[in-house]
OpenMM code with the backbone's topology and positions (N, CA, C; nanometers):
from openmm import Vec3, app, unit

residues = "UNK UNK UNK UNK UNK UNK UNK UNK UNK UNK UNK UNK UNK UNK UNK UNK UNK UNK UNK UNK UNK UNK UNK UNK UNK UNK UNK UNK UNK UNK UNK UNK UNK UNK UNK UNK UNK UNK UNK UNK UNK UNK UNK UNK UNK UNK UNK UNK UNK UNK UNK UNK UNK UNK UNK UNK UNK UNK UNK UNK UNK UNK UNK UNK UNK UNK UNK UNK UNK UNK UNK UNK UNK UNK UNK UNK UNK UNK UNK UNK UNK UNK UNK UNK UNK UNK UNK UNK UNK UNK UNK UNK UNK UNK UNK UNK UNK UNK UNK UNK UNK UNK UNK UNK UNK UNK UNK UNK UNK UNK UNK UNK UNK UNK UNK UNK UNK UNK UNK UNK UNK UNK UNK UNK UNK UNK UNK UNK UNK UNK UNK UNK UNK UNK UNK UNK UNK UNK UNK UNK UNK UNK UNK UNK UNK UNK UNK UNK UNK UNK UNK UNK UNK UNK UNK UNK UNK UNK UNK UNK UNK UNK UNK UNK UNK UNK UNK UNK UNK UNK UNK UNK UNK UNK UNK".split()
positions = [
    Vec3(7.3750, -1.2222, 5.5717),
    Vec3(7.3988, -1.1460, 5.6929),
    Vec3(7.4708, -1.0139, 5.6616),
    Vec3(7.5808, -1.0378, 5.5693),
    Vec3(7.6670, -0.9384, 5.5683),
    Vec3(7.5508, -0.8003, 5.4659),
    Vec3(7.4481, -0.8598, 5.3763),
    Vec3(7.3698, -0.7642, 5.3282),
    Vec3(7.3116, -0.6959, 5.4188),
    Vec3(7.2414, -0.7622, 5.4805),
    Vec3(7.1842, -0.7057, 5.5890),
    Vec3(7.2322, -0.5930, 5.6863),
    Vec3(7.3559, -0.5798, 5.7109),
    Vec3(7.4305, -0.5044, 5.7716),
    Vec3(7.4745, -0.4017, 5.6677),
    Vec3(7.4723, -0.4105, 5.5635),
    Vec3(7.4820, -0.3403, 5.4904),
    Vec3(7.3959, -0.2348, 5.4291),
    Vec3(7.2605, -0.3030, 5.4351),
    Vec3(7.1282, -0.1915, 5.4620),
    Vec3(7.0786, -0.1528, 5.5741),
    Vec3(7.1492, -0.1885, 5.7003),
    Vec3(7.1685, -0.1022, 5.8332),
    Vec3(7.2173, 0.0228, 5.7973),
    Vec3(7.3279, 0.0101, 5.7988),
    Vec3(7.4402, 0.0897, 5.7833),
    Vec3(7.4310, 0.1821, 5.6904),
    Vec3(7.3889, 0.2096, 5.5624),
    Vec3(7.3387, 0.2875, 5.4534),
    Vec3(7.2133, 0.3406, 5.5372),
    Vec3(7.1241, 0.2897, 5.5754),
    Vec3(7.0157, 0.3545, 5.6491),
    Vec3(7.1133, 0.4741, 5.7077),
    Vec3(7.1458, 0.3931, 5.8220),
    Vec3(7.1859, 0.5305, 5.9450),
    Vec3(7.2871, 0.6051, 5.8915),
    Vec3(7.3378, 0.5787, 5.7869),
    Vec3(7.3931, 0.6984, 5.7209),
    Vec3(7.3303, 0.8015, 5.6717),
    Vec3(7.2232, 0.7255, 5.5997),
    Vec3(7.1313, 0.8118, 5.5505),
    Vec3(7.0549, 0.9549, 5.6772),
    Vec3(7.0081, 0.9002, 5.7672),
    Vec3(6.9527, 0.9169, 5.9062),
    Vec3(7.0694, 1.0485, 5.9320),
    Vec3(7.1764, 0.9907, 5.9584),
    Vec3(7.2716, 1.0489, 6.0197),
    Vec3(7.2882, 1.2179, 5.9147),
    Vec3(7.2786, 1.1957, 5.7859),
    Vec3(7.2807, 1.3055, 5.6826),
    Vec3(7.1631, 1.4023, 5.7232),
    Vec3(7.0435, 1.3508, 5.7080),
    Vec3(6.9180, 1.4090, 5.7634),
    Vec3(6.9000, 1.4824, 5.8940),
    Vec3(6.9418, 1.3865, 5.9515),
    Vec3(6.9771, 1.4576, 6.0943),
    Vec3(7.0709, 1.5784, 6.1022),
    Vec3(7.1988, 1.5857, 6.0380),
    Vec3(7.2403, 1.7090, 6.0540),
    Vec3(7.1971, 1.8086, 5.9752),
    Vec3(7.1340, 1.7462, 5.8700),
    Vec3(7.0705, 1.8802, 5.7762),
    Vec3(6.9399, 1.9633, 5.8663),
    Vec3(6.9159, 1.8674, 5.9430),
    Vec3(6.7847, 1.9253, 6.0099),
    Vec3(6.8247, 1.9982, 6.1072),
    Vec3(6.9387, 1.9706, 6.1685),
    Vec3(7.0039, 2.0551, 6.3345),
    Vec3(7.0711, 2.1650, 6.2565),
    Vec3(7.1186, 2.1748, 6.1346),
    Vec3(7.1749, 2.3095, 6.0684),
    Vec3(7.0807, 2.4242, 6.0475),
    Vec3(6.9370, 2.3532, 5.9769),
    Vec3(6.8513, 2.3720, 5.9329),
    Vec3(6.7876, 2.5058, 6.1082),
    Vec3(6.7594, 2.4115, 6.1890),
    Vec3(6.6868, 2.4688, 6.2997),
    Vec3(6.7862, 2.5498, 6.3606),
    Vec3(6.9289, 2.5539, 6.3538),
    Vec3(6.9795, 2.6744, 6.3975),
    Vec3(6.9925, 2.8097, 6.3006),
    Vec3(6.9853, 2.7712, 6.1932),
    Vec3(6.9143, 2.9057, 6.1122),
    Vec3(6.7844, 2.9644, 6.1554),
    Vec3(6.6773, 2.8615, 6.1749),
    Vec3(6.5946, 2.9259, 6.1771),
    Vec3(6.5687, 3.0412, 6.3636),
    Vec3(6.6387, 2.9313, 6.4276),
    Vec3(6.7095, 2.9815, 6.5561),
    Vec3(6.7639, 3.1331, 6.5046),
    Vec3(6.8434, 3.1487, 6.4810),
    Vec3(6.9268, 3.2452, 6.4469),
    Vec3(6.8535, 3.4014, 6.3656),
    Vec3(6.7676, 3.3124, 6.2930),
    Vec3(6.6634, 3.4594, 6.1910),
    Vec3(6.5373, 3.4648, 6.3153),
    Vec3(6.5218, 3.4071, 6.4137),
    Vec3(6.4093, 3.4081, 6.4960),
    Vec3(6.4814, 3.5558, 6.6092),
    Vec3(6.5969, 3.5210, 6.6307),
    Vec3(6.7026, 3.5540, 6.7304),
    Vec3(6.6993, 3.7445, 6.6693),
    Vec3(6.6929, 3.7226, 6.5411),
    Vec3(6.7506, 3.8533, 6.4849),
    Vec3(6.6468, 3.9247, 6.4553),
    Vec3(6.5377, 3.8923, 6.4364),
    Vec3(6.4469, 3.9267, 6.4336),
    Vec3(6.3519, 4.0027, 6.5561),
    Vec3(6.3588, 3.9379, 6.6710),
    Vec3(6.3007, 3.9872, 6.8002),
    Vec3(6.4352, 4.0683, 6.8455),
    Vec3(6.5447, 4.0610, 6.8220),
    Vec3(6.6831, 4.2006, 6.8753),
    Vec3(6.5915, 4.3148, 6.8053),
    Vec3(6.5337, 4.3328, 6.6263),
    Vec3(6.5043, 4.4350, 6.5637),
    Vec3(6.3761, 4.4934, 6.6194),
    Vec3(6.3107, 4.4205, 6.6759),
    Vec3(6.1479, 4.4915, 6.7981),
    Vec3(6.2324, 4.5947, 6.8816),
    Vec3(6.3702, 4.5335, 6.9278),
    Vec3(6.4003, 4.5880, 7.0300),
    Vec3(6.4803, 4.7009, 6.9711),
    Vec3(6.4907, 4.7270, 6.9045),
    Vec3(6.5934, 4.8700, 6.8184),
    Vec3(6.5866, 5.0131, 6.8448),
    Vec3(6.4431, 5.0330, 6.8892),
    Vec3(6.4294, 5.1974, 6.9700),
    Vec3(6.4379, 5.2062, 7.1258),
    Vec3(6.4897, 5.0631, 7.1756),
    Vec3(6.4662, 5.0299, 7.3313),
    Vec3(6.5866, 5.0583, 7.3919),
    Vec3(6.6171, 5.1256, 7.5240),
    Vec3(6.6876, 5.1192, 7.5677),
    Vec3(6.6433, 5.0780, 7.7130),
    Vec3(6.7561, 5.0101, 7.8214),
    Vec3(6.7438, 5.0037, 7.9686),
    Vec3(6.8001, 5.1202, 8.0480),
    Vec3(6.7659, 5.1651, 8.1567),
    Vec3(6.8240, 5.2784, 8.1900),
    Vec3(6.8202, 5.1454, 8.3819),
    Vec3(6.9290, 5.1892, 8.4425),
    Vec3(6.9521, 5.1486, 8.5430),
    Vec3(7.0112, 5.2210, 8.6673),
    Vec3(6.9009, 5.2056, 8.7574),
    Vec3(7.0066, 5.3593, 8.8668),
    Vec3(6.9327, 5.3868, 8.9275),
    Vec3(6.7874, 5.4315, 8.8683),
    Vec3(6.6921, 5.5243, 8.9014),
    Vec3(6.5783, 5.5016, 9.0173),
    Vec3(6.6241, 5.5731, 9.1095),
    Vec3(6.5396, 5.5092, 9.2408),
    Vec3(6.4089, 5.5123, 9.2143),
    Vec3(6.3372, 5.4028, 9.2926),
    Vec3(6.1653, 5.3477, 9.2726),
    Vec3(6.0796, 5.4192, 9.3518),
    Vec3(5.9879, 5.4826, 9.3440),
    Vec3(5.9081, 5.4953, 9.4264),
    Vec3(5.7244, 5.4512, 9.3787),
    Vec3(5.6774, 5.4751, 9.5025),
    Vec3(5.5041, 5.4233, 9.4503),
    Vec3(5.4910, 5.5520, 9.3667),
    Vec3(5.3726, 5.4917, 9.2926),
    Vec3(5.2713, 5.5605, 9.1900),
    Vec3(5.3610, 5.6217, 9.1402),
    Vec3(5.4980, 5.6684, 9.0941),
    Vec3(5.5612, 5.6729, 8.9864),
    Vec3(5.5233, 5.6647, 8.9074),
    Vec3(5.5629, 5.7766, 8.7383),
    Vec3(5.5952, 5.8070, 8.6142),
    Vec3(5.6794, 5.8194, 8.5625),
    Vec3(5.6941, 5.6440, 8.5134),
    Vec3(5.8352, 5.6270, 8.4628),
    Vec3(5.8627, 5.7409, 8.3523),
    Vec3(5.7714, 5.7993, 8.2828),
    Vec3(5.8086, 5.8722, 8.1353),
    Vec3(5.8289, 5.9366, 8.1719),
    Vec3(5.7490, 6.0232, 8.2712),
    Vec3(5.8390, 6.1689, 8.3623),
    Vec3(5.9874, 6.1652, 8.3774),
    Vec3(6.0189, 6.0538, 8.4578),
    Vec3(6.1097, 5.9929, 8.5297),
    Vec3(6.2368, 5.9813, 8.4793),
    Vec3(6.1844, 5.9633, 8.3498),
    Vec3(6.3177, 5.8921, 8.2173),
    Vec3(6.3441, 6.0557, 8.1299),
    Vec3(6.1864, 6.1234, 8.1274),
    Vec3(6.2505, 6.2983, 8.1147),
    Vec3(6.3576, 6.3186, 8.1622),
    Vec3(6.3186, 6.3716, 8.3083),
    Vec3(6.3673, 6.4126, 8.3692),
    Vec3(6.5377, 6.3693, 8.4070),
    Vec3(6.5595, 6.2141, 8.3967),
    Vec3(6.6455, 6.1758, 8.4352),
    Vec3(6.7611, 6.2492, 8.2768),
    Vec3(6.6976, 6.2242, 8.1745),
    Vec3(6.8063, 6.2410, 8.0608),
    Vec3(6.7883, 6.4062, 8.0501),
    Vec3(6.7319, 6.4806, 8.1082),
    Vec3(6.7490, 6.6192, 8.1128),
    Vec3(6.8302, 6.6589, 8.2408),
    Vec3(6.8717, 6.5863, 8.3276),
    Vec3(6.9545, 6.6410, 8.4366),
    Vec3(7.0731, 6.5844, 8.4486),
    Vec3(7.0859, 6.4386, 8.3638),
    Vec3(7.2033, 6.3633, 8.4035),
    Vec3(7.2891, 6.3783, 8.2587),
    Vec3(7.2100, 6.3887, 8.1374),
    Vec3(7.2957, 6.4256, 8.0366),
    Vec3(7.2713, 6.5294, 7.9658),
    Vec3(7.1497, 6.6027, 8.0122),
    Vec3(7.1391, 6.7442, 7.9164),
    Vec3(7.0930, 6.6886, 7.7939),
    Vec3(7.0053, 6.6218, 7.7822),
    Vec3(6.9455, 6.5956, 7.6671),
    Vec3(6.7964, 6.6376, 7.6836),
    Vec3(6.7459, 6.7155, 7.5578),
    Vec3(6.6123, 6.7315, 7.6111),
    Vec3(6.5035, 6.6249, 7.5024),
    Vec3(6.4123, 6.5546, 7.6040),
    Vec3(6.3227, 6.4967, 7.5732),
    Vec3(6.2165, 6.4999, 7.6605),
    Vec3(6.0966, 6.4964, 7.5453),
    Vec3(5.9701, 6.5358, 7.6056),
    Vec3(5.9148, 6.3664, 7.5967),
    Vec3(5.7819, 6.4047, 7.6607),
    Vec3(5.7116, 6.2292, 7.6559),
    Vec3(5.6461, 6.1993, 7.5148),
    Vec3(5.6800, 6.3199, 7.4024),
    Vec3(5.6400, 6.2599, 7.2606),
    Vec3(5.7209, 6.1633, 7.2087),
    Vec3(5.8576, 6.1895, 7.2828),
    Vec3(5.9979, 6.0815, 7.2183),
    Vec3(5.9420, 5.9818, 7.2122),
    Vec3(5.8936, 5.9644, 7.3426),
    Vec3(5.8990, 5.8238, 7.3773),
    Vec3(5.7544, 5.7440, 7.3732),
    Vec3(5.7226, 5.6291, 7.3472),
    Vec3(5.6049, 5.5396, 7.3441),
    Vec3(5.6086, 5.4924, 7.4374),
    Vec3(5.6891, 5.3969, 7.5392),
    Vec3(5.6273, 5.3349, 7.6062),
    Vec3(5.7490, 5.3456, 7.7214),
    Vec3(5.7238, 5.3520, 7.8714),
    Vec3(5.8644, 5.2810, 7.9879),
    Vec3(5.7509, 5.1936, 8.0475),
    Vec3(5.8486, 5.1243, 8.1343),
    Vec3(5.8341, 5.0098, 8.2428),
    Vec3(5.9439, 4.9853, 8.2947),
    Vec3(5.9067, 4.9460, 8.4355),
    Vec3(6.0142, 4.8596, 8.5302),
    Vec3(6.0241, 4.7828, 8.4738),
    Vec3(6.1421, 4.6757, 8.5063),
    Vec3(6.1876, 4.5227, 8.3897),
    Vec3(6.1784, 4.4535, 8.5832),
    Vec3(6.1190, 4.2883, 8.6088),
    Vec3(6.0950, 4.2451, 8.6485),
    Vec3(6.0021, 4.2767, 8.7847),
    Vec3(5.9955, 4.2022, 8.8711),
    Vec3(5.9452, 4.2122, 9.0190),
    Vec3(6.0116, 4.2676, 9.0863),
    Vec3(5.8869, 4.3406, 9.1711),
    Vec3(5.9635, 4.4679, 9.2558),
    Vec3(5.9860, 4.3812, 9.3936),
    Vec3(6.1557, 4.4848, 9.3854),
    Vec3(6.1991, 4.4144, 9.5535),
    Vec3(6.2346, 4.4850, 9.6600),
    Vec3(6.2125, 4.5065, 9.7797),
    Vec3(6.3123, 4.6261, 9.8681),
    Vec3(6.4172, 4.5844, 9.8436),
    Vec3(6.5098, 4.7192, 9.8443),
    Vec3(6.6153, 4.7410, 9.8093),
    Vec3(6.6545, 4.7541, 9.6744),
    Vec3(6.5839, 4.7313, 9.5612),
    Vec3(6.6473, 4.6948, 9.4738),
    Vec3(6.6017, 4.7782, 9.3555),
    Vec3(6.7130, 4.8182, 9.2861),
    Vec3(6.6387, 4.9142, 9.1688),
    Vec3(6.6082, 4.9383, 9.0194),
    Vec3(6.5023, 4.8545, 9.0170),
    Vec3(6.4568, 4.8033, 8.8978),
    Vec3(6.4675, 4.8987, 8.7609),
    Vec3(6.5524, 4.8266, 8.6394),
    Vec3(6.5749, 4.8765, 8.5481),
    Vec3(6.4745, 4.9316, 8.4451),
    Vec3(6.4452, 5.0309, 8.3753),
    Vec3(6.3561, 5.1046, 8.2999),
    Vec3(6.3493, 5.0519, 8.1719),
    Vec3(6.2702, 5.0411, 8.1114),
    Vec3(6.2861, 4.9623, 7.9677),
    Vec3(6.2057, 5.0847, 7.9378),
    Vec3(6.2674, 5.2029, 7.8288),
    Vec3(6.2128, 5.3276, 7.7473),
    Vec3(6.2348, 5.2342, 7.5727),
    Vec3(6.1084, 5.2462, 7.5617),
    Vec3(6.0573, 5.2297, 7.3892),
    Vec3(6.1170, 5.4041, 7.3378),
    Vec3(6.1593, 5.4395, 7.2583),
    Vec3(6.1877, 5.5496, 7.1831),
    Vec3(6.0736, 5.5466, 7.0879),
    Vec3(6.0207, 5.6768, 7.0274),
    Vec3(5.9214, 5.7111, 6.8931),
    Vec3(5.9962, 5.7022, 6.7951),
    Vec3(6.1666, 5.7428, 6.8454),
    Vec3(6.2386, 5.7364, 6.7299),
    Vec3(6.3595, 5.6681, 6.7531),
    Vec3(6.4632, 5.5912, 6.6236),
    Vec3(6.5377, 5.5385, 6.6372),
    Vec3(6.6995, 5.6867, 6.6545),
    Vec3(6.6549, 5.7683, 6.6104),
    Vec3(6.7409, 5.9162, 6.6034),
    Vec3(6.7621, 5.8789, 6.7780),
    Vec3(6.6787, 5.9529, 6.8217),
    Vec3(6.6522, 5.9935, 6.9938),
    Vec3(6.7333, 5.9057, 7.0661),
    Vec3(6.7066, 5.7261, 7.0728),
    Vec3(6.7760, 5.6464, 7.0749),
    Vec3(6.9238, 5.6672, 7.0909),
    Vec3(6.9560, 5.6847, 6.9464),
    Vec3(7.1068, 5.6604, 6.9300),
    Vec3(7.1486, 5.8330, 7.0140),
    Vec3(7.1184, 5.8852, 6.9877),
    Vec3(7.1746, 6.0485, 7.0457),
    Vec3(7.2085, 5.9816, 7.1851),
    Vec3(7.0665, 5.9030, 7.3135),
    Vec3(7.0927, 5.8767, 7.4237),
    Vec3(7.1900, 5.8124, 7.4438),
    Vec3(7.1988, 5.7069, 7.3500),
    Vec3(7.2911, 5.6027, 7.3528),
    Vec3(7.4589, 5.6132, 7.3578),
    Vec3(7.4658, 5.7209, 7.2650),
    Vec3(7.6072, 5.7528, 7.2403),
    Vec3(7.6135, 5.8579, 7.3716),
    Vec3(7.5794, 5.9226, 7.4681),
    Vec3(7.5926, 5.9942, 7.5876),
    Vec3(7.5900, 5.9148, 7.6765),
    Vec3(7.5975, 5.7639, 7.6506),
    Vec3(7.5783, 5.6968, 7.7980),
    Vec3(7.7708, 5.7095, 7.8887),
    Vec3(7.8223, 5.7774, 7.8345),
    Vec3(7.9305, 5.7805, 7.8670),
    Vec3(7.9804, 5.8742, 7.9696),
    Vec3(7.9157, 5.9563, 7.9464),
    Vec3(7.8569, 6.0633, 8.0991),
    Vec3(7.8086, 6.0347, 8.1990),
    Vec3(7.7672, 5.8742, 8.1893),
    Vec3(7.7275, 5.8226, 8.2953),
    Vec3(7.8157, 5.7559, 8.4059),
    Vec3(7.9382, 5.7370, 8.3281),
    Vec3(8.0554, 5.6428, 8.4189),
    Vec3(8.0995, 5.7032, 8.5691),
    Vec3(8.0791, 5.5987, 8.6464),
    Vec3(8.1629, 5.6410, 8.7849),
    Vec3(7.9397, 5.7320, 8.8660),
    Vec3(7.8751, 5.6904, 8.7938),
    Vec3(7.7326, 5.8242, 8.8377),
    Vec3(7.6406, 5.6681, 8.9151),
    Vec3(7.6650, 5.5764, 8.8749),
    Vec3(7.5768, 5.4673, 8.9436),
    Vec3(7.4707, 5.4129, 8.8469),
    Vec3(7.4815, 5.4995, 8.7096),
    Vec3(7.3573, 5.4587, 8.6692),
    Vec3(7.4003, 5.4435, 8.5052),
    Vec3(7.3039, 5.3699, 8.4316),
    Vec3(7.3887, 5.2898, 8.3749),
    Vec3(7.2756, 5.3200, 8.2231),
    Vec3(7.3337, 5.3020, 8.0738),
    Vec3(7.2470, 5.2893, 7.9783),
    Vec3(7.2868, 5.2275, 7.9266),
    Vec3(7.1627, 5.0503, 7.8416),
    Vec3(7.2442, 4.9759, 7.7645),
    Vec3(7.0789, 4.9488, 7.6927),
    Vec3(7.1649, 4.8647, 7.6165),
    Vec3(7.0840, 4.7939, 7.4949),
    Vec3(6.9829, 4.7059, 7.5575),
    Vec3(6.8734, 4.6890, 7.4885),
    Vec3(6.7757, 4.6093, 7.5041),
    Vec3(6.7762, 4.4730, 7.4518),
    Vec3(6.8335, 4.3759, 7.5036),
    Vec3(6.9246, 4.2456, 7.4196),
    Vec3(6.8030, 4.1601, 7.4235),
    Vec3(6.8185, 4.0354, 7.3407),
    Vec3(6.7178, 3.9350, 7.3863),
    Vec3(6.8057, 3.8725, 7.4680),
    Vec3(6.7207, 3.7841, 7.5448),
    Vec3(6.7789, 3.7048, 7.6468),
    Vec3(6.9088, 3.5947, 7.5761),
    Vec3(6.9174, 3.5509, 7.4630),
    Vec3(7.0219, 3.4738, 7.4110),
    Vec3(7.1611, 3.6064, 7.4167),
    Vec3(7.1209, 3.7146, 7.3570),
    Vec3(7.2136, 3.8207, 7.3471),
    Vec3(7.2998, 3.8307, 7.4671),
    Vec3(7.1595, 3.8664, 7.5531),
    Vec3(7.2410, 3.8932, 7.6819),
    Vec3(7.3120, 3.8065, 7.7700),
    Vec3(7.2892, 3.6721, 7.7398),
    Vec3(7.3682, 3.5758, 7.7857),
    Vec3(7.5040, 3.5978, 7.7537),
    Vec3(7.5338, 3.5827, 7.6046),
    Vec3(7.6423, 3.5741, 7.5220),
    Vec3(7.7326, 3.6895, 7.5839),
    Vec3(7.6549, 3.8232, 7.6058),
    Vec3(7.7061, 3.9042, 7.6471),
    Vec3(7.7991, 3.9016, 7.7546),
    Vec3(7.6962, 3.8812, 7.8304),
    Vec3(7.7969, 3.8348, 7.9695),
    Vec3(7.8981, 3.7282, 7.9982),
    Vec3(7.8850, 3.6236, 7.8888),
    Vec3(7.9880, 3.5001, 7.8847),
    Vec3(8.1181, 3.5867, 7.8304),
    Vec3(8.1216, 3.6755, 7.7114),
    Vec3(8.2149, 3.7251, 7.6795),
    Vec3(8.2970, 3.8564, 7.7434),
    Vec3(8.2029, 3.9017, 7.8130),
    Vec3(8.2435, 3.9485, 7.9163),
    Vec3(8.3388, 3.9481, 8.0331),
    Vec3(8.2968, 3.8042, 8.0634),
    Vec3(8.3892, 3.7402, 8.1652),
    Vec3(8.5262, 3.6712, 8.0701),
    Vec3(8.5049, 3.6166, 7.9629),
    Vec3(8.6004, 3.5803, 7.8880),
    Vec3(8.7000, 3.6736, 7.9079),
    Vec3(8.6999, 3.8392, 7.8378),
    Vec3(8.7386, 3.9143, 7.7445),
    Vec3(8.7701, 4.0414, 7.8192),
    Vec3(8.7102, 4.0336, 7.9071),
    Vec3(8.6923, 4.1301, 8.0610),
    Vec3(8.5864, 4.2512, 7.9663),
    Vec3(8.5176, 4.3121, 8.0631),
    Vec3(8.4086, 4.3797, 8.0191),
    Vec3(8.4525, 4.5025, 7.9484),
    Vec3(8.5571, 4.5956, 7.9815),
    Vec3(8.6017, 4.6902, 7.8740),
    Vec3(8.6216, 4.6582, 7.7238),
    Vec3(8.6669, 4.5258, 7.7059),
    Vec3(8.7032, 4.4705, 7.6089),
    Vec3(8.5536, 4.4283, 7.4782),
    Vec3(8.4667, 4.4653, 7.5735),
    Vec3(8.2913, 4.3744, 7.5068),
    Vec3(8.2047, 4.4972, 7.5042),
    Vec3(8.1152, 4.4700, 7.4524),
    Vec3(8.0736, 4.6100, 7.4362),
    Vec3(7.9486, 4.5830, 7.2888),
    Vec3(7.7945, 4.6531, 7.3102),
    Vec3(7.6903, 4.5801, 7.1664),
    Vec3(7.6742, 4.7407, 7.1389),
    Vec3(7.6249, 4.7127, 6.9698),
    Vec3(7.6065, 4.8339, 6.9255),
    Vec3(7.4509, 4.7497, 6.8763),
    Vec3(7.3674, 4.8435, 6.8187),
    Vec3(7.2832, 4.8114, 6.7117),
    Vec3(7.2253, 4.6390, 6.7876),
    Vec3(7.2546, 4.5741, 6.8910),
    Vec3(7.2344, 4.4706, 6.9314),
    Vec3(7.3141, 4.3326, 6.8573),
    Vec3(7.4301, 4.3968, 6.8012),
    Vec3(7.5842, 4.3174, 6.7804),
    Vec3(7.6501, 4.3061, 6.9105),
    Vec3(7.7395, 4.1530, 6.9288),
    Vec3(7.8301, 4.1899, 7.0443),
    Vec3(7.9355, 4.2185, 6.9670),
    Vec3(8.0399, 4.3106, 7.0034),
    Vec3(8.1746, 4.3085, 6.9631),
    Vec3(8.2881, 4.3362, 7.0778),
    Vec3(8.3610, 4.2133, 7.0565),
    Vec3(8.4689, 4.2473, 7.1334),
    Vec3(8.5921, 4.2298, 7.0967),
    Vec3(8.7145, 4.2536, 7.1959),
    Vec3(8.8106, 4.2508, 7.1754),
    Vec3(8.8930, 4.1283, 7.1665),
    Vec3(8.9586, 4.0268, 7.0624),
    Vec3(9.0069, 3.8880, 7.1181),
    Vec3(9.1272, 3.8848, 7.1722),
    Vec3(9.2130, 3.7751, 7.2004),
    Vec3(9.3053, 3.7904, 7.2866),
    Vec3(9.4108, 3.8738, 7.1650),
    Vec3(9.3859, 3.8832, 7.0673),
    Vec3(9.5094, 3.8996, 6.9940),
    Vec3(9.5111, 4.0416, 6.9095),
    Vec3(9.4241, 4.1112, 7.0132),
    Vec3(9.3644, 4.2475, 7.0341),
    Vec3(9.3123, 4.2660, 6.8959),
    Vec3(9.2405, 4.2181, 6.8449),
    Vec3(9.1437, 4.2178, 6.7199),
    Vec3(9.0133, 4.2550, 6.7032),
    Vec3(8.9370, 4.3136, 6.6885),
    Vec3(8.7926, 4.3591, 6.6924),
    Vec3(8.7230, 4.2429, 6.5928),
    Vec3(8.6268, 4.2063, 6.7097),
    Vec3(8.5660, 4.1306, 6.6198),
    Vec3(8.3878, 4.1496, 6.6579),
    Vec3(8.3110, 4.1066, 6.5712),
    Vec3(8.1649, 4.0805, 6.5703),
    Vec3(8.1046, 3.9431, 6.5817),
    Vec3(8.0357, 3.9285, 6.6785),
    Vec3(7.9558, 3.7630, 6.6874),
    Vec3(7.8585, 3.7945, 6.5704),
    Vec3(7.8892, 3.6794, 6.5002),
    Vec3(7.7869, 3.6661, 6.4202),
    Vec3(7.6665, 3.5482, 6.4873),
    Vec3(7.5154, 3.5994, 6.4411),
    Vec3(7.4111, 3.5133, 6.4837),
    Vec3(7.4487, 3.3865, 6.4692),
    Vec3(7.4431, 3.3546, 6.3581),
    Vec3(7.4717, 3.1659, 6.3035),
    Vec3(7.5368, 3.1009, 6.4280),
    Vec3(7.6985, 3.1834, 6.4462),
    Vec3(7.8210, 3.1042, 6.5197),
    Vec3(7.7421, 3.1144, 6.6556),
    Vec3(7.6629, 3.1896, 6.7111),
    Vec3(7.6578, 3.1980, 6.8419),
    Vec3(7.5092, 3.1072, 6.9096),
    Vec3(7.4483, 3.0907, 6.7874),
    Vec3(7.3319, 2.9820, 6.7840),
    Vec3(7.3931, 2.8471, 6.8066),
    Vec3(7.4896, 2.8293, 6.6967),
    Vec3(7.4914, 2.6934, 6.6651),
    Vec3(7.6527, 2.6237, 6.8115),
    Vec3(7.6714, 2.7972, 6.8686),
    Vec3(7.8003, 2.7444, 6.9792),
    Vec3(7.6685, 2.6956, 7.1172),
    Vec3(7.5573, 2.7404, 7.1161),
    Vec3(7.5064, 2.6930, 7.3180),
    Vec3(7.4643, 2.6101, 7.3015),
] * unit.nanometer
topology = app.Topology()
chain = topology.addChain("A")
for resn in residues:
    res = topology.addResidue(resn, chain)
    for name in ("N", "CA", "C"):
        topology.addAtom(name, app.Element.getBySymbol(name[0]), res)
């Protein structure tokens, strides 16, 4: 009897080893999947603010908007691709997803989104949906001045006023 329990028990140990090698295993691959679709998103920005109308041109639109609101000049060669981001609603004013031609153009917009404060309208990163979760959890943690993504890193501030970076791995293997 007592053998017997004894090649139970070595089993599900065994099991039990396997098993976590495999849940380590799939949050890596979680994690290089994760980092991988943020880098599609690397010339993308959201632009938020910008009132809707029919038959609209968003590329016009996203011109025009970064030539009047920050003095940046861009033509529609910058850029490859805009779109509204979800279903259209009254009232509501659906965010711009601008593809950049270049990662330059990008960052120039990016670092001027600061001209935007207190204007209603808003420029951020193109996160994946895990990102942007995280984002907003730490957010509320950390309060939102404190949080803040570059390059599609979160970094924020901890309580012990420290700058820090989420790394992929920790933030896979924390939901």
């Amino acid at each position: 009897m007592d053998e017997k329990i004894d090649v139970i028990s070595a089993a599900i140990k065994t099991l039990t080893v396997t098993s976590n090698e495999t849940v380590g295993r799939v949050a890596k691959v979680e994690a290089d999947h994760d980092a991988l679709e943020q880098y599609t998103r690397r010339n993308n920005l959201r632009i938020s603010g910008i009132l809707e109308t029919a038959n609209e041109n968003c590329d016009q639109l996203v011109v025009q908007f970064l030539e009047n609101k920050l003095n940046i000049t861009c033509t529609e060669l910058d850029i490859e691709r805009t779109h509204r981001v979800g279903k259209r609603q009254d009232g509501v004013k659906r965010a711009i997803i601008v593809k950049f031609a270049s990662y330059r153009k990008r960052a120039e917009i990016f670092a001027s989104k600061k001209l935007l404060k207190k204007t209603g309208f808003l420029i951020s990163e193109d996160l994946t949906a895990l990102r942007y979760q995280l984002y907003k959890q730490y957010c509320e943690i950390y309060a939102k001045p404190n949080v803040w993504t570059t390059d599609g890193r979160i970094h924020y501030i901890d309580k012990n006023n420290s700058h820090q970076i989420l790394k992929p791995l920790d933030y896979i293997i924390k939901k």
